[in-house]
C-alpha positions as CSV (number, residue, x, y, z in Angstrom):
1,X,24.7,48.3,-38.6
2,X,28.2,48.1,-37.2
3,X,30.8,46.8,-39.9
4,X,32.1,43.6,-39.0
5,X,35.8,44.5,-40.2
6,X,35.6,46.7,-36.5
7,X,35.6,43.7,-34.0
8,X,34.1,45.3,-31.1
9,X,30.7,46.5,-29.9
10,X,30.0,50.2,-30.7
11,X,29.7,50.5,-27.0
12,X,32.6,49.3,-26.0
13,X,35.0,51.7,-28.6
14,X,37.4,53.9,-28.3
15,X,37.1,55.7,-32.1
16,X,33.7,55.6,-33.2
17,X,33.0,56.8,-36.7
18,X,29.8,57.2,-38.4
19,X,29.1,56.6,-42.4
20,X,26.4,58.0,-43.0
21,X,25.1,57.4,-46.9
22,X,23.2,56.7,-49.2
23,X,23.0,52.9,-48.9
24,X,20.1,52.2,-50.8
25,X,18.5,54.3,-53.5
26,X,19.4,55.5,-57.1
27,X,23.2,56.2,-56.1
28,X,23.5,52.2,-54.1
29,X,26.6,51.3,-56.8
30,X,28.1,55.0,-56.0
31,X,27.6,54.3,-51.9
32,X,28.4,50.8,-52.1
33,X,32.4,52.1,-53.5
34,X,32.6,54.7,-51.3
35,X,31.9,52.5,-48.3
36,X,34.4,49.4,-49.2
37,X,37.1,52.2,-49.7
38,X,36.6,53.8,-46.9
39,X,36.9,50.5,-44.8
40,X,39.9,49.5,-46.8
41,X,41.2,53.1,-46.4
42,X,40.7,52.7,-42.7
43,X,42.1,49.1,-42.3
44,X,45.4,50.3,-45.1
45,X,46.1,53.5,-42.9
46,X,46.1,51.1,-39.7
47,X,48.3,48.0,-40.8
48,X,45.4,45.9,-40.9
49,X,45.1,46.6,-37.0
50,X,41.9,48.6,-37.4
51,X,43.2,50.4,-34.1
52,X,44.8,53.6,-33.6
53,X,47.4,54.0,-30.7
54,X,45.6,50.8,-29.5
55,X,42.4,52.4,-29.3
56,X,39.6,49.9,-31.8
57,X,38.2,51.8,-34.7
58,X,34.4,50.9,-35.0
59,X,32.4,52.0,-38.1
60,X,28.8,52.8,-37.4
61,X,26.4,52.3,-41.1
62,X,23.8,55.0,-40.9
63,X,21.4,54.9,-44.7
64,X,20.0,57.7,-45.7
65,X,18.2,56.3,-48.3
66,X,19.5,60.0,-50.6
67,X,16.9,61.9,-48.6
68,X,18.2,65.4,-47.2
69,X,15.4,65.1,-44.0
70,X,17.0,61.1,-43.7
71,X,20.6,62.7,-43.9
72,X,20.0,65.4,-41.0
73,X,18.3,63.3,-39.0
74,X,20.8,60.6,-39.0
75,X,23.8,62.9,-38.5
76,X,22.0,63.8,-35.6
77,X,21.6,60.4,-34.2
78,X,25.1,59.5,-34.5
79,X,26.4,62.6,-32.5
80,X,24.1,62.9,-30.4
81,X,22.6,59.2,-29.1
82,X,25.6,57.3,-30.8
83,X,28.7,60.0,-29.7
84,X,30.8,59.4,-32.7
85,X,34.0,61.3,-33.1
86,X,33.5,62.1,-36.4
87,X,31.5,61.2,-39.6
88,X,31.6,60.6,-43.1
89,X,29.8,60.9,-46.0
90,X,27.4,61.5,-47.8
91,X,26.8,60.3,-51.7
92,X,24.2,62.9,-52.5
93,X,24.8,66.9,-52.6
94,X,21.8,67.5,-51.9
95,X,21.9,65.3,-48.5
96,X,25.3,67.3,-47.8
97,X,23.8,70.5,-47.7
98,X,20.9,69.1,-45.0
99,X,24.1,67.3,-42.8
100,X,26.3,70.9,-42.7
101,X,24.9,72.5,-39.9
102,X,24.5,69.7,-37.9
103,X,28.2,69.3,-37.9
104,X,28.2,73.0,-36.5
105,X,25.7,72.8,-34.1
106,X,27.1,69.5,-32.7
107,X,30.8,70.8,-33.4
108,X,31.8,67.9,-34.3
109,X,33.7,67.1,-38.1
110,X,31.9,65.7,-40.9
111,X,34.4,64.6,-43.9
112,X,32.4,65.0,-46.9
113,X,33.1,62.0,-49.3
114,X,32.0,62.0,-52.4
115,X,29.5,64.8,-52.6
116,X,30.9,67.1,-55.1
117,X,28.2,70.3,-55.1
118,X,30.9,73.5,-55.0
119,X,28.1,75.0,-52.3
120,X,29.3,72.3,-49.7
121,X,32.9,73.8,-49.5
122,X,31.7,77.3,-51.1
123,X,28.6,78.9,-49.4
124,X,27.6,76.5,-47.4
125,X,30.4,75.3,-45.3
126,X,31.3,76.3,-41.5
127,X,34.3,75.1,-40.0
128,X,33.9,71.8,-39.6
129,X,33.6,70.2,-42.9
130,X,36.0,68.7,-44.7
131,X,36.0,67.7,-47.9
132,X,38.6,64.3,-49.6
133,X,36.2,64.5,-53.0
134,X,36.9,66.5,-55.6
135,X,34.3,69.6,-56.1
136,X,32.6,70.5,-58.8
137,X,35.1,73.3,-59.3
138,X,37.7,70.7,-60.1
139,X,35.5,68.7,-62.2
140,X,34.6,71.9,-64.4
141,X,38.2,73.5,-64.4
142,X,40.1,70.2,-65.4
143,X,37.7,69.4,-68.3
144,X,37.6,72.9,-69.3
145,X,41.9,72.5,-70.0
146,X,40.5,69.0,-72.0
147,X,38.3,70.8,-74.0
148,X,38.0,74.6,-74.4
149,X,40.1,75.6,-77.1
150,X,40.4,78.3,-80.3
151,X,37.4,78.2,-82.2
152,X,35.5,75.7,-79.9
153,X,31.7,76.0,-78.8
154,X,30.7,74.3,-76.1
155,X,26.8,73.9,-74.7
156,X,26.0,72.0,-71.6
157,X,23.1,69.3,-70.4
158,X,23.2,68.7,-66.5
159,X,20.2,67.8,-64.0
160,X,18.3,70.1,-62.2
161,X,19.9,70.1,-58.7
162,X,23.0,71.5,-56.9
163,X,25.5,68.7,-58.4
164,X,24.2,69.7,-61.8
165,X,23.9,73.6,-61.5
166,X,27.3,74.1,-59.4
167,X,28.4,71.7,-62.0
168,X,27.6,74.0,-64.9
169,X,28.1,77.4,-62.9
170,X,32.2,76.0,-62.1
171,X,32.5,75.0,-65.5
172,X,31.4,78.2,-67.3
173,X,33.8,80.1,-65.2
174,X,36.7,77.7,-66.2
175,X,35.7,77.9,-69.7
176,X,35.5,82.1,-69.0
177,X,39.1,81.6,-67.8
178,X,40.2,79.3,-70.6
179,X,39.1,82.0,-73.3
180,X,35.8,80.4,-74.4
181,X,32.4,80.0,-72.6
182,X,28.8,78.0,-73.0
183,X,26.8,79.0,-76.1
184,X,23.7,77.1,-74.8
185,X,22.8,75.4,-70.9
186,X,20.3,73.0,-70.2
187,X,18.8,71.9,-67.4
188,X,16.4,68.7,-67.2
189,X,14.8,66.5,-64.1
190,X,17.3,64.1,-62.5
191,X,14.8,61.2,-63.2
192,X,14.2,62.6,-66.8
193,X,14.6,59.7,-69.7
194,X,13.0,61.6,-72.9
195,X,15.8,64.0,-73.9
196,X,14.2,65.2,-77.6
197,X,12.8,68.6,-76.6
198,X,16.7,69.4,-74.5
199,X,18.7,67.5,-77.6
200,X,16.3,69.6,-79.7
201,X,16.8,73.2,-78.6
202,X,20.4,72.5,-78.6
203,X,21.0,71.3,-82.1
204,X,19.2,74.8,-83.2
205,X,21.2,76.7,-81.0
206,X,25.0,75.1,-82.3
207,X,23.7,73.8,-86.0
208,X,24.8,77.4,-87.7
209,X,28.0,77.6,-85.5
210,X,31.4,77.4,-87.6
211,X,34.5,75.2,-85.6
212,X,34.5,72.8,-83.1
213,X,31.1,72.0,-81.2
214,X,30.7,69.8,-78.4
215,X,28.2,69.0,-75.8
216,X,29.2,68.9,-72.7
217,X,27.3,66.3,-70.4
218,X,27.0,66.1,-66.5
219,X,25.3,63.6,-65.1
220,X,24.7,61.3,-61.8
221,X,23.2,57.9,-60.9
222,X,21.1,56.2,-63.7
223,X,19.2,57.1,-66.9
224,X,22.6,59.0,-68.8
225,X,21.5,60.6,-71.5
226,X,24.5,60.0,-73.8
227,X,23.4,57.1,-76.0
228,X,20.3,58.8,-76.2
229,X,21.0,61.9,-77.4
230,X,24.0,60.4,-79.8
231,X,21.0,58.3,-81.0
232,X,19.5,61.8,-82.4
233,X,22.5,61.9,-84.5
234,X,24.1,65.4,-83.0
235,X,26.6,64.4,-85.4
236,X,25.1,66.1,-88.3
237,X,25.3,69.2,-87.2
238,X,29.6,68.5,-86.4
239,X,28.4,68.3,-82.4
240,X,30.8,65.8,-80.5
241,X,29.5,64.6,-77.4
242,X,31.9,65.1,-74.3
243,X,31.7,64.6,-71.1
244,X,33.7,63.2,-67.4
245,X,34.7,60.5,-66.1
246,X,32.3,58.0,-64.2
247,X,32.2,54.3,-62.6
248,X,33.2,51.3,-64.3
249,X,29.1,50.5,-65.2
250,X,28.7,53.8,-67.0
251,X,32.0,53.6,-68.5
252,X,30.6,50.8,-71.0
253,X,28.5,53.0,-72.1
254,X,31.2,55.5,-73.6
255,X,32.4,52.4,-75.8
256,X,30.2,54.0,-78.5
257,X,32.7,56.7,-78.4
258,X,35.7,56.3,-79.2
259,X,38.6,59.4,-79.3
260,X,36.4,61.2,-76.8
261,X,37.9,63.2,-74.4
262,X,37.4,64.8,-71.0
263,X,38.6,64.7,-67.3
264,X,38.2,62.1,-64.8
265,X,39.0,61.9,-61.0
266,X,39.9,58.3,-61.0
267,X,40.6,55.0,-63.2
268,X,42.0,52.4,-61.3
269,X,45.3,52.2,-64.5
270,X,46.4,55.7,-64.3
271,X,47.8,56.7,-60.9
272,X,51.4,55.1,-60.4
273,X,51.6,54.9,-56.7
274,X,52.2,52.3,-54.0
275,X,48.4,53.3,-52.2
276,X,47.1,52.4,-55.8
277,X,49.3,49.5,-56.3
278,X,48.0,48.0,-53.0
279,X,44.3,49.2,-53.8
280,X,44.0,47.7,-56.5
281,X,45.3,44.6,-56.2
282,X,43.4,43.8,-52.9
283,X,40.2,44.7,-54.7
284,X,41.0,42.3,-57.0
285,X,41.6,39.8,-54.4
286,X,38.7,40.6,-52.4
287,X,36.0,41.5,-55.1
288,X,36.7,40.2,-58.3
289,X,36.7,43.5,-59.6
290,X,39.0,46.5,-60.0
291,X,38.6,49.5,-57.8
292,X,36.3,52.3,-58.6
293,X,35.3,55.8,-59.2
294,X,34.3,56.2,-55.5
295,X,36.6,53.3,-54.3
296,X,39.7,55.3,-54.4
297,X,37.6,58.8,-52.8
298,X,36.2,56.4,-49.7
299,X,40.0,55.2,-49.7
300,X,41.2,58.8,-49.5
301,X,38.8,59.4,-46.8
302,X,40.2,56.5,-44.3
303,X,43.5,57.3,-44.7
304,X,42.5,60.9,-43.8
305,X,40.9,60.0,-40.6
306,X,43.8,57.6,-39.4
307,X,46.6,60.2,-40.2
308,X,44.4,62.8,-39.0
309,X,43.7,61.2,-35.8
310,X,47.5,60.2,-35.1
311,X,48.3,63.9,-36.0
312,X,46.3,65.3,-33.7
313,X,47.0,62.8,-30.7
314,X,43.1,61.9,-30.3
315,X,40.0,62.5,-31.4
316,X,39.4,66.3,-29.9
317,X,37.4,68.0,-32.9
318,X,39.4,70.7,-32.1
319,X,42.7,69.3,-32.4
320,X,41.7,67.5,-35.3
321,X,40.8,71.0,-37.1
322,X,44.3,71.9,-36.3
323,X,46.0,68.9,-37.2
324,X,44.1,68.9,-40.9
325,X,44.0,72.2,-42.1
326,X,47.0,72.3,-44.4
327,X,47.4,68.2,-43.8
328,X,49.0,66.7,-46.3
329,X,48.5,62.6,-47.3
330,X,48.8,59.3,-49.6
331,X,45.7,58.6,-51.6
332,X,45.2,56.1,-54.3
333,X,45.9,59.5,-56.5
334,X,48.7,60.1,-54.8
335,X,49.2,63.6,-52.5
336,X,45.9,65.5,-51.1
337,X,46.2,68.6,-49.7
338,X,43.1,69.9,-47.3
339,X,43.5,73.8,-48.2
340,X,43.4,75.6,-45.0
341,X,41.2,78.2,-46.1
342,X,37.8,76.1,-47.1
343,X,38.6,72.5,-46.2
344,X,38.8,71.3,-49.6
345,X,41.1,68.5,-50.4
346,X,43.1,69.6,-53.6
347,X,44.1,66.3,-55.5
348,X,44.9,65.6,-59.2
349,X,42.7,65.5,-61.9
350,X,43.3,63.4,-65.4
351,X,42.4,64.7,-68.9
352,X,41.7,61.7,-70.5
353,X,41.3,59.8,-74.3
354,X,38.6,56.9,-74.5
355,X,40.0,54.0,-76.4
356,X,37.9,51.0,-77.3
357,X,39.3,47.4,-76.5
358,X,36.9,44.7,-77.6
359,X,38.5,42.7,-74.6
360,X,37.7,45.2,-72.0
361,X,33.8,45.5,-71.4
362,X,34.0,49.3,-70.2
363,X,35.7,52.3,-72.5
364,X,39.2,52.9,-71.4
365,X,39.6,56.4,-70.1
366,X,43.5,56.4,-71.8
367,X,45.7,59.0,-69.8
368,X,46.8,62.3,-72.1
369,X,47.9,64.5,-69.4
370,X,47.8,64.7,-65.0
371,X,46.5,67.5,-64.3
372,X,48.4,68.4,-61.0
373,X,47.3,70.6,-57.9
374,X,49.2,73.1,-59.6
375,X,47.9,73.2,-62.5
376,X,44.4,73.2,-61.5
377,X,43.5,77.1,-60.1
378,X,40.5,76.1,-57.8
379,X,38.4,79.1,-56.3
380,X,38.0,80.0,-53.0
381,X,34.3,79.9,-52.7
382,X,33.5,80.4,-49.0
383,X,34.4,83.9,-48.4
């Protein structure tokens, strides 16, 4: 499916893009954001124009319905039968780590937005990914400064997959390098909705534990085990449930938490910026609705193609390479930096406060701190 926003026939482009993502499927609300800020990116970064150097931007829909085989196979399609310059997406980690090679063996870029596995940009990644999302590395170290602290122990409930494992992995280390660590890690089916047995095994392993105690949640798509497990009454034992920030749906579910804290990528209130100023009031406009979690990452994302594309005079993969590594740009959260050495965008995080407003339907992740490139030490993880 071509987006209309493009105005031309794919075959008669000049910049052809593919989004490639899972459209339908358990993450739809996730890819649904990621694709309207991507076009709004794309049309923001242009003037409305939708052309670069008078050349038409056209955005070819690929969905890969969050199956890895779906994901390869369509990445394939789009630079091989369609010829697009360049792609984006996907929503899934797991479909990342199918699309990498392709983008080697086809050398041609893939801009990975908003899978967050660490492996995409650590391990896994050749030259020509790049990543506007934030990894799981950021994820772990910013809620790590939220929440490790003297005297606090922290155990951890994540799914069973790379988003949950790199998840877990990133975060121990932060909490290693914050001077406390994980006294307990589970590790349950994405699709899992009984949580007594995990809940179980972790109330025993923190109930005899003096200080602070908090479980530490990560979790994707549906089925958030939060209510559940706060439902088991973890408070008996002094455990406070913790965990990141998330989209606007799952944020109504932390209303029955009030003074929780953590760290979040986005919230539409916090950054102070002109991008966000216009973001946000155009979703508004346009949807009804403020902008997302993954709004703002699919906005980072256009913006990156545009300025990375007028950097580099065209749409030669290797001139793009150049032009990126070290690029630096305007996102809804303000400056992105792709690191030259893996590709990975380094953006700020917020450590966050949920406040309840009866007038608001979703918790409001209230701002205590940025947490700035600087002070976020990412690793390296592709050496």
């Amino acid at each position: 499916m071509v987006s209309a926003l493009a105005l031309a026939s794919a075959a008669a482009a000049d910049i052809k893009i593919a989004h490639v993502y899972g459209k339908t499927g358990p993450f739809e609300a996730y890819a649904k954001q990621s694709h309207d800020g991507l076009m709004l990116g794309l049309e923001y970064a242009t003037g409305g124009t939708m052309e670069i150097d008078g050349e038409q931007i056209v955005v070819i829909e690929k969905d890969t319905q969050l199956k890895p085989e779906n994901g390869k196979a369509l990445l394939e399609e789009a630079y091989g039968d369609d010829e697009v310059d360049l792609a984006v997406g996907p929503v899934s980690s797991g479909v990342a780590l199918a699309m990498l090679p392709v983008a080697e063996e086809y050398e041609k870029l893939l801009i990975v937005e908003p899978a967050v596995a660490d492996s995409i940009t650590g391990e896994n990644w050749n030259r020509y990914i790049f990543r506007t999302s934030r990894n799981s590395s950021q994820d772990a170290v910013a809620n790590a400064i939220a929440l490790a602290g003297e005297n606090v122990h922290i155990a951890t409930l994540a799914q069973d997959y790379a988003f949950g494992r790199d998840g877990i992995a990133a975060f121990r280390e932060a909490l290693e390098g914050a001077g406390s660590g994980i006294v307990h890690e589970e590790y349950v089916p994405t699709d899992t909705t009984d949580f007594t047995a995990a809940a179980e095994r972790i109330f025993n392993a923190m109930k005899d534990l003096d200080g602070e105690k908090r479980l530490f949640i990560i979790w994707a798509g549906g089925g958030n085990p939060m209510g559940k497990i706060n439902a088991m009454d973890p408070g008996r034992f002094g455990i406070e449930i913790a965990t990141g920030g998330n989209i606007l749906a799952a944020m109504k579910g932390y209303k029955d938490f009030p003074g929780m804290e953590g760290a979040t990528y986005y919230y539409y209130e916090i950054p102070k910026n002109p991008v966000n100023d216009w973001l946000v009031k155009e979703h508004q406009e346009r949807f009804g609705t403020p902008p997302d979690f993954f709004t703002a990452g699919g906005m980072a994302a256009g913006i990156a193609v545009v300025e990375a594309i007028k950097k580099a005079g065209g749409t030669d993969t290797e001139a793009l390479i150049e032009a990126m590594e070290g690029m630096e740009w305007e996102t809804p959260k303000g400056k992105m930096v792709f690191r030259p050495e893996d590709h990975q965008a380094l953006q700020s995080m917020y450590h966050f406060k949920i406040k309840v407003d009866d007038n608001v339907e979703w918790a409001i992740p209230e701002l205590v701190r940025e947490l700035t490139i600087d002070d976020l030490p990412i690793p390296i993880r592709n050496k």
